[in-house]
C-alpha positions in Angstrom: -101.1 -55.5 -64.5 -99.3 -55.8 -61.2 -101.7 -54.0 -58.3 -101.0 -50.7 -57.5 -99.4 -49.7 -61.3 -100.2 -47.5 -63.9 -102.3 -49.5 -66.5 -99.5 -48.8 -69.6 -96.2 -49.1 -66.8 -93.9 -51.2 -68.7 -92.5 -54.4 -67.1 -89.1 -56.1 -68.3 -85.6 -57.3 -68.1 -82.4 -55.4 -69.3 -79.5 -57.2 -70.4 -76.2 -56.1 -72.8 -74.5 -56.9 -75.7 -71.2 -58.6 -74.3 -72.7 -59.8 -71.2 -74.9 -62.5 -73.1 -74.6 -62.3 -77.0 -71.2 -64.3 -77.6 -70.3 -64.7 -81.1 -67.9 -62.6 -80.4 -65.9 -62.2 -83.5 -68.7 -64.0 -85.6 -70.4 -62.9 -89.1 -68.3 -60.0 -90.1 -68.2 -58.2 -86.2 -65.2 -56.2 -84.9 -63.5 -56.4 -81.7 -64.3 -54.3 -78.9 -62.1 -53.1 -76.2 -63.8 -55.8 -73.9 -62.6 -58.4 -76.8 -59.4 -57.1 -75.9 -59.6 -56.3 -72.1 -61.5 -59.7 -71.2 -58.1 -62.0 -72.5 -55.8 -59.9 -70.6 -53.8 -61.6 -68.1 -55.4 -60.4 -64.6 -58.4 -58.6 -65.6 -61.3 -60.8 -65.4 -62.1 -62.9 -62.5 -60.8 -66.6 -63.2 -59.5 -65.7 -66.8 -63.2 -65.6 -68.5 -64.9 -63.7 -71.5 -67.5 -62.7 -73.2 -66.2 -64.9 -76.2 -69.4 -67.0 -76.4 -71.2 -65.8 -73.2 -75.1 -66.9 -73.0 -74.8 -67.5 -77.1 -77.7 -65.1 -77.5 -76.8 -64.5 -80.6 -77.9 -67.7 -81.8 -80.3 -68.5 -79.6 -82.3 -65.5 -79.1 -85.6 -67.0 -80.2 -85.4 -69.1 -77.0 -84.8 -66.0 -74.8 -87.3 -64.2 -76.5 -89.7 -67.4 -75.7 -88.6 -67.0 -72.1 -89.8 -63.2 -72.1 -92.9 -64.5 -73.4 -93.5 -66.9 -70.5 -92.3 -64.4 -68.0 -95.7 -62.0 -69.5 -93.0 -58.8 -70.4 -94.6 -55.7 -72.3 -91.0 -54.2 -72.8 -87.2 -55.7 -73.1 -84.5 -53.4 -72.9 -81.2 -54.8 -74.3 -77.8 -52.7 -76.0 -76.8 -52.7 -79.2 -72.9 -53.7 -80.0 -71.8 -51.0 -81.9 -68.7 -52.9 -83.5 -71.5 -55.7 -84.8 -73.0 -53.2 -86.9 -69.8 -51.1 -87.3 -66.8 -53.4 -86.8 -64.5 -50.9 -87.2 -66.6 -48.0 -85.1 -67.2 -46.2 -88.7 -67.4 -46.7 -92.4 -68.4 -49.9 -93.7 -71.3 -51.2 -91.9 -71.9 -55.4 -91.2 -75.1 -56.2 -92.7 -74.9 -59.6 -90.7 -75.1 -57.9 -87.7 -77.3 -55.1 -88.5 -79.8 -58.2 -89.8 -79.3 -59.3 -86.1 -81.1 -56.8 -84.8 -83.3 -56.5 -87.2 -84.8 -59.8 -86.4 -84.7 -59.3 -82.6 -86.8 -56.0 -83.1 -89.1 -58.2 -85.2 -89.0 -61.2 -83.1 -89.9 -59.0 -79.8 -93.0 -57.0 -81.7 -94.6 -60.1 -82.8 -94.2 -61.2 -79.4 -96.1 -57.5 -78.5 -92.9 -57.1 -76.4 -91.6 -53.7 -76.9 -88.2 -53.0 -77.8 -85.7 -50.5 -75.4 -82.8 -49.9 -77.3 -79.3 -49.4 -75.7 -77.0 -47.9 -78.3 -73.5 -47.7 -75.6 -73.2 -50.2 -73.2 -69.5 -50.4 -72.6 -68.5 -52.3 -76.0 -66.6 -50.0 -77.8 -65.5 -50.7 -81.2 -61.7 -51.7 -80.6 -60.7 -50.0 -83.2 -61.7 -46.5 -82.3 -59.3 -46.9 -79.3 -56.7 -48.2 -80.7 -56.6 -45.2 -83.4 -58.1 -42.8 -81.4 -57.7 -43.3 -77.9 -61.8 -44.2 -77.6 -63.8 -41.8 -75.3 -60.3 -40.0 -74.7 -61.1 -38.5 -77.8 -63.4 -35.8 -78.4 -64.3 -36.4 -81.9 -65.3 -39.5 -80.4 -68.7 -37.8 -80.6 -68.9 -37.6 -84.0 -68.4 -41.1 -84.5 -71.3 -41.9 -81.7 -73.5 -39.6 -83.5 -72.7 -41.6 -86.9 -73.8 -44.6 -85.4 -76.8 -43.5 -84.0 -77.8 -41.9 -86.9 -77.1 -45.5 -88.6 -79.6 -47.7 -86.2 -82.1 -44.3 -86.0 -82.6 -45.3 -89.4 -82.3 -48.9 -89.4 -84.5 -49.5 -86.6 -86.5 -46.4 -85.9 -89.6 -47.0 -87.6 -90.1 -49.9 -85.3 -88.5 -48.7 -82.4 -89.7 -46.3 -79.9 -87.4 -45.9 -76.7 -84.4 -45.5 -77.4 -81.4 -44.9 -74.4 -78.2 -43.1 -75.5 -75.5 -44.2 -73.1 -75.8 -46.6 -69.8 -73.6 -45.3 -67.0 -71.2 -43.0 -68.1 -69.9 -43.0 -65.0 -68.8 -46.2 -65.6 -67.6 -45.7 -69.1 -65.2 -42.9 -67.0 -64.2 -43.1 -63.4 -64.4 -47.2 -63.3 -63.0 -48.0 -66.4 -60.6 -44.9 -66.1 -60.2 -43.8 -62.7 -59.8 -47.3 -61.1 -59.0 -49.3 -64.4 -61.8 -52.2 -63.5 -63.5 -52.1 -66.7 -61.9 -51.5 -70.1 -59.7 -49.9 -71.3 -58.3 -50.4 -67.5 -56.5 -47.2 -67.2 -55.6 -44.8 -63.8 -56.1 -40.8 -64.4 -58.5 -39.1 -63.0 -58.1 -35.8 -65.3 -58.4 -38.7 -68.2 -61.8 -39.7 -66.7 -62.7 -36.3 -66.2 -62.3 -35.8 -69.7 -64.2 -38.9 -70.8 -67.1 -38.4 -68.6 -67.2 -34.9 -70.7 -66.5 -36.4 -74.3 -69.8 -39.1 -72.9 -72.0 -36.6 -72.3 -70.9 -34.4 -75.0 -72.0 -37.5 -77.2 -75.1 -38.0 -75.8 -76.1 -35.0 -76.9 -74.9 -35.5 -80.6 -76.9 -38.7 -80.6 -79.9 -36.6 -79.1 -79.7 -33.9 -81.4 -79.8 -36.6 -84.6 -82.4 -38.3 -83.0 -84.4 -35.3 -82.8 -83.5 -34.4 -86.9 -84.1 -38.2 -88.0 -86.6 -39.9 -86.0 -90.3 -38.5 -86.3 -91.9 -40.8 -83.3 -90.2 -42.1 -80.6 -88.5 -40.9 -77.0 -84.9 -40.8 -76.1 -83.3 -40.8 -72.5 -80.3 -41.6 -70.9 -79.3 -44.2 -68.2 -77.2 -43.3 -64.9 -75.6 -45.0 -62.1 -78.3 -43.8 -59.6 -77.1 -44.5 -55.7 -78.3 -42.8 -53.0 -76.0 -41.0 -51.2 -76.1 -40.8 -47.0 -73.5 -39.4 -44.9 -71.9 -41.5 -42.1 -72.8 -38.8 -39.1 -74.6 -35.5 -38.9 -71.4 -33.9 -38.5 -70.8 -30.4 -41.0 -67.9 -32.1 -42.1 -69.7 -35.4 -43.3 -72.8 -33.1 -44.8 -70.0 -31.4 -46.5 -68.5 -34.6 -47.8 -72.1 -36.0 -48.7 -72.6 -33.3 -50.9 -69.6 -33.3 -53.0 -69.7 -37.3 -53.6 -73.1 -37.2 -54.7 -72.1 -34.3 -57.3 -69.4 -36.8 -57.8 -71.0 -40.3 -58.9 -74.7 -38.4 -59.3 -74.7 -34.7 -60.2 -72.0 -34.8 -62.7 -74.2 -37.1 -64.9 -78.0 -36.1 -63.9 -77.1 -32.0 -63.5 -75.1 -31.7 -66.2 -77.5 -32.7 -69.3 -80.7 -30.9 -67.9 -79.0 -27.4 -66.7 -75.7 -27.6 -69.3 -73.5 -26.6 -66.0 -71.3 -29.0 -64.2 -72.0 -29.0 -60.3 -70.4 -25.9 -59.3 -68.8 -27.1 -55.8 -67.7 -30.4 -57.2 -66.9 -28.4 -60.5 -64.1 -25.9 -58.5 -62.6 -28.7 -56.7 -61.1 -30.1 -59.9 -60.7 -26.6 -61.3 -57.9 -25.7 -58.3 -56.7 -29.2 -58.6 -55.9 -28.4 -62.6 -58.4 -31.6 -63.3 -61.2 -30.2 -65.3 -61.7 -31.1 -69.1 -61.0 -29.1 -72.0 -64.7 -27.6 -72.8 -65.1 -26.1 -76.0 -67.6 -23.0 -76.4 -70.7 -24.5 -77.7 -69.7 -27.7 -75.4 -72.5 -27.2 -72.9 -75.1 -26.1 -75.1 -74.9 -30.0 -77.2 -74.4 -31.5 -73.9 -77.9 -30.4 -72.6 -79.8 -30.7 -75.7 -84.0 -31.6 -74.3 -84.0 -35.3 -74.2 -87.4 -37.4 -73.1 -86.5 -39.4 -69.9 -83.9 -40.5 -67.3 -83.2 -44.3 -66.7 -82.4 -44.9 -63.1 -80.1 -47.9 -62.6 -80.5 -48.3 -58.6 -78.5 -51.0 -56.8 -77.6 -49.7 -53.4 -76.7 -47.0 -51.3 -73.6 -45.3 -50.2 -72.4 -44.1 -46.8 -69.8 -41.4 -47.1 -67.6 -39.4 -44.4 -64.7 -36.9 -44.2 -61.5 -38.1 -45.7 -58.7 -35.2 -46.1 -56.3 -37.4 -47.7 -58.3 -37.9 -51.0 -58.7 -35.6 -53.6 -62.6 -35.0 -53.1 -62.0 -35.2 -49.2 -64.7 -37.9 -48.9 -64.3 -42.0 -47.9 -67.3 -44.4 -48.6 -67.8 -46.8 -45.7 -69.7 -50.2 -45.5 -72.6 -50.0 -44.0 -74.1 -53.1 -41.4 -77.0 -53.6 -43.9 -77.2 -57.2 -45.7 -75.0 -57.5 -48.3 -75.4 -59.1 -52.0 -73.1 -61.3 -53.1 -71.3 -58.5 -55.2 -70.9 -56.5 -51.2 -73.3 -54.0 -52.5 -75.6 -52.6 -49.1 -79.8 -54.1 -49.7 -81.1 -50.9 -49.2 -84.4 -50.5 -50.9 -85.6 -47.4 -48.9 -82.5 -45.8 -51.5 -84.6 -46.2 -54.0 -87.3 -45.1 -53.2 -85.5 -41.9 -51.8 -83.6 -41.8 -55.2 -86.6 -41.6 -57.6 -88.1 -38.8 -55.0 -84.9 -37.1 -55.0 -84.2 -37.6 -59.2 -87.8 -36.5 -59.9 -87.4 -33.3 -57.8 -83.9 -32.6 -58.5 -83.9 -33.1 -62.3 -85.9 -31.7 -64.1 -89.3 -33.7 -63.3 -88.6 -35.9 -66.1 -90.4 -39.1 -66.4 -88.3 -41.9 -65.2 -87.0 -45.6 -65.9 -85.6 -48.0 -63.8 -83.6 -49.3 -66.5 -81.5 -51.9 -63.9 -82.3 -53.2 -60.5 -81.5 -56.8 -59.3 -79.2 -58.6 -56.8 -76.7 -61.4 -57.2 -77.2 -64.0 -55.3 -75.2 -67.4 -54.6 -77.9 -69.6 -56.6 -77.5 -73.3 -56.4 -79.0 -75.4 -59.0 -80.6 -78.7 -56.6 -82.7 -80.9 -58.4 -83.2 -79.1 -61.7 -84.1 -75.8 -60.1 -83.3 -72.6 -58.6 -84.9 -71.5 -55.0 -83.5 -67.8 -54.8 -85.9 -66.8 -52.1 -83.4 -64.1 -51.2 -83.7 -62.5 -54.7 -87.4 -62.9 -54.5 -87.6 -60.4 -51.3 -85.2 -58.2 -52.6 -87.8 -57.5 -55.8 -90.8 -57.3 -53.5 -89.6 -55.1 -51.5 -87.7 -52.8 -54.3 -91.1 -53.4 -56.3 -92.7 -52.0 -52.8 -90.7 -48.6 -52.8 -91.4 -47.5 -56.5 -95.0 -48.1 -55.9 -94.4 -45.9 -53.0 -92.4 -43.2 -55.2 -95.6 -43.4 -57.3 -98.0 -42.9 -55.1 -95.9 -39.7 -53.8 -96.2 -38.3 -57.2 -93.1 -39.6 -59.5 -93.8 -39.8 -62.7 -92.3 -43.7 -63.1 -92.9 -45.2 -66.9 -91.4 -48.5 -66.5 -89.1 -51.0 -64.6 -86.4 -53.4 -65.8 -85.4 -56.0 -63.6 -81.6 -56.9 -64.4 -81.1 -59.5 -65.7 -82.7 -61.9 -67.7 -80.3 -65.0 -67.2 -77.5 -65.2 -65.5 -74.3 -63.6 -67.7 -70.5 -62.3 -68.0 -70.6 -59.9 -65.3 -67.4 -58.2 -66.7 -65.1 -58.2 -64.4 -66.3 -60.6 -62.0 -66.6 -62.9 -64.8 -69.2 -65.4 -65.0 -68.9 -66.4 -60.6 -71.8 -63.6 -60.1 -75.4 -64.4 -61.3 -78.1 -61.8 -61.1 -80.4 -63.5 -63.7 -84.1 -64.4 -63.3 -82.9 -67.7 -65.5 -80.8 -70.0 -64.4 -77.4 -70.5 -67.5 -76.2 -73.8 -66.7 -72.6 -72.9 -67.6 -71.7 -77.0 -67.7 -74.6 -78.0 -69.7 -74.7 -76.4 -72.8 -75.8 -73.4 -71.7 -78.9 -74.7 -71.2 -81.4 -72.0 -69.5 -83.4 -72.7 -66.4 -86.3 -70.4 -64.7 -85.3 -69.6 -61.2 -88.5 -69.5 -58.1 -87.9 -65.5 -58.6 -88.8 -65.9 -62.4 -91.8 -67.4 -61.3 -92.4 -64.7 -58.6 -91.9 -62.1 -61.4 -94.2 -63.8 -63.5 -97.0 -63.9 -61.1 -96.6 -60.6 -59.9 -96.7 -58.4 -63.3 -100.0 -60.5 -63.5 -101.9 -59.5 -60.7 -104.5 -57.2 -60.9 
């Protein structure tokens, strides 16, 4: 085990469903809204899709192989709920159901424990175009259903299970900036799909708890640590409400079953807030096991009178990934001190951390020296949050290979593996696989 770590930490990757699966409409499995979002003129960077992606569909004993070699303990990877469900609800695909059924075996065999996903931003097409998706609250229901469907499909062999990843993502980015499908622009919209998320999380939680007799259950959150611009009462001020903004509203909100009050009455006076119903807040905080910490970068944040929350995020003069996100990884360090105090002192996850890089493929390999520092030194600061008393469990590095990065499309690679996009897909182990390798291995 890597030096420094618990004895049973878990080490893996994280990947999802549309990003590397392909086989898109393949064996019986229904559109999603990224099906439908990633062929619209405009969206995706250079016109891609997730049509056929990294084919991990039919070649996920090879990436299961590539775990293997890498020494993993633990692989967390999303479920595509129209593959099982093509239509979100009702008749189920046994095709795809048999999918996973044969990953989860495949992994165990491979003593490789499984981290199951169940929403990562591949919603059954269907349910939107009836329903309006997460716009709609029974939308819930239909979550819960599904859960309830892999709980007892896969439960007796799985035993971490996540319920959503980034609902803030699922909301504000795919409805407040219309990035990410369905691509619309309301913020009293998002508002009310960040609430119909986390109202079904807690469904999903509260079936999990009635069907599954051994396991854990968490949920995964965009996790950036906030830092104002100056000292200034008016930046503080700002600070504050952005971090209730892109952190509190998703961290706060399950563990104490109140939005965060500031942010909370700014939307109130603004006529913005969601339509809760009376025993809303009671399923929304239902006691779940863990929080998954998806930790990228920080964000700088000052005084802005002109936008609704009154705050602006800035660049910041750090080093920059090839996606402009700020290397900062003192943030996560902070972060995990900050989540572990702040919420609830649950154990903790870092379900996603990685960097994309500009990786050349010279001579049939991969020297991403730059992606190697970044995971030493991120590696560095959660053995730091350790050792300062955070109860960490585990750490997923994203990704795997290199993937459909939605909308950047496939010209962003974060992977450990090198996907030789001209060559049959063929996969090739970067120097930072290597590096991973060799470090989960010392003692």
């Amino acid at each position: 085990m890597a030096a420094g770590f618990p004895e049973d930490f878990l080490w893996g990757v994280a990947t999802a469903a549309y990003q590397i699966e392909g086989a898109d409409l393949e064996e019986g499995k229904g559109p999603s809204i990224w099906s439908d979002f990633s062929h619209k003129p405009g969206r995706i960077d250079f016109g891609e899709s997730g049509d056929v992606a990294c084919d991990h569909y039919h070649r996920f004993t090879e990436d299961i192989d590539l775990m293997t070699a890498l020494g993993l303990n633990s692989y967390r990877f999303s479920i595509s709920w129209p593959r099982v469900l093509p239509k979100g609800r009702g008749t189920t695909n046994q095709k795809g159901i048999d999918f996973y059924d044969k990953l989860v075996d495949k992994l165990l065999e491979r003593e490789i424990q499984p981290i199951v996903t169940l929403y990562h931003w591949d919603l059954p097409l269907d349910l939107q175009a009836r329903f309006g998706g997460w716009e709609c609250r029974d939308i819930s229901n239909y979550f819960a259903d599904y859960s309830s469907l892999m709980f007892y499909r896969l439960g007796d062999r799985v035993k971490y299970w996540i319920t959503l990843n980034e609902p803030y993502c699922s909301s504000h980015v795919s409805y407040l900036w219309g990035e990410h499908a369905p691509g619309k622009r309301d913020l009293k919209m998002s508002l009310s799909v960040a609430h119909n998320l986390l109202l079904s999380h807690g469904e999903a939680v509260r079936r999990f708890r009635e069907d599954v007799k051994d396991g854990l259950i968490g949920l995964t959150n965009v996790s950036t640590f906030v830092e104002p611009v100056t000292d200034s009462k008016e930046d503080l001020r700002a600070t504050k409400i952005y971090d209730q903004f892109v952190n509190g509203w998703f961290f706060e909100t399950p563990l104490t079953g109140e939005y965060p009050s500031e942010l909370f009455a700014l939307f109130e006076n603004a006529g913005l807030t969601p339509n809760i119903e009376s025993e809303d807040m009671e399923i929304i905080s239902v006691p779940f096991d863990f929080w998954g910490v998806n930790y990228y970068t920080r964000n700088l944040v000052r005084r802005e009178e002109s936008s609704i929350l009154g705050t602006e995020v800035v660049q910041g003069e750090l080093p920059k990934s090839e996606m402009g996100w700020e290397i900062y990884p003192e943030g996560l360090e902070a972060f995990l001190f900050k989540a572990y105090k702040q919420y609830g002192k649950k154990p903790i996850y870092i379900t996603e951390n990685g960097i994309a890089c500009k990786d050349k493929l010279l001579n049939g390999s991969v020297d991403d020296h730059r992606r190697i520092e970044y995971l030493r030194q991120h590696f560095s600061a959660a053995l730091n949050a350790i050792k300062g008393g955070v109860d960490l469990k585990g750490y997923f590095v994203w990704t795997l290979m290199d993937n459909f990065e939605w909308a950047r499309g496939f010209s962003k690679r974060f992977g450990l593996v090198y996907v030789d996009y001209n060559n049959d897909l063929k996969r090739i182990p970067k120097k930072s696989f290597e590096y991973f390798r060799d470090f989960i291995r010392t003692m």
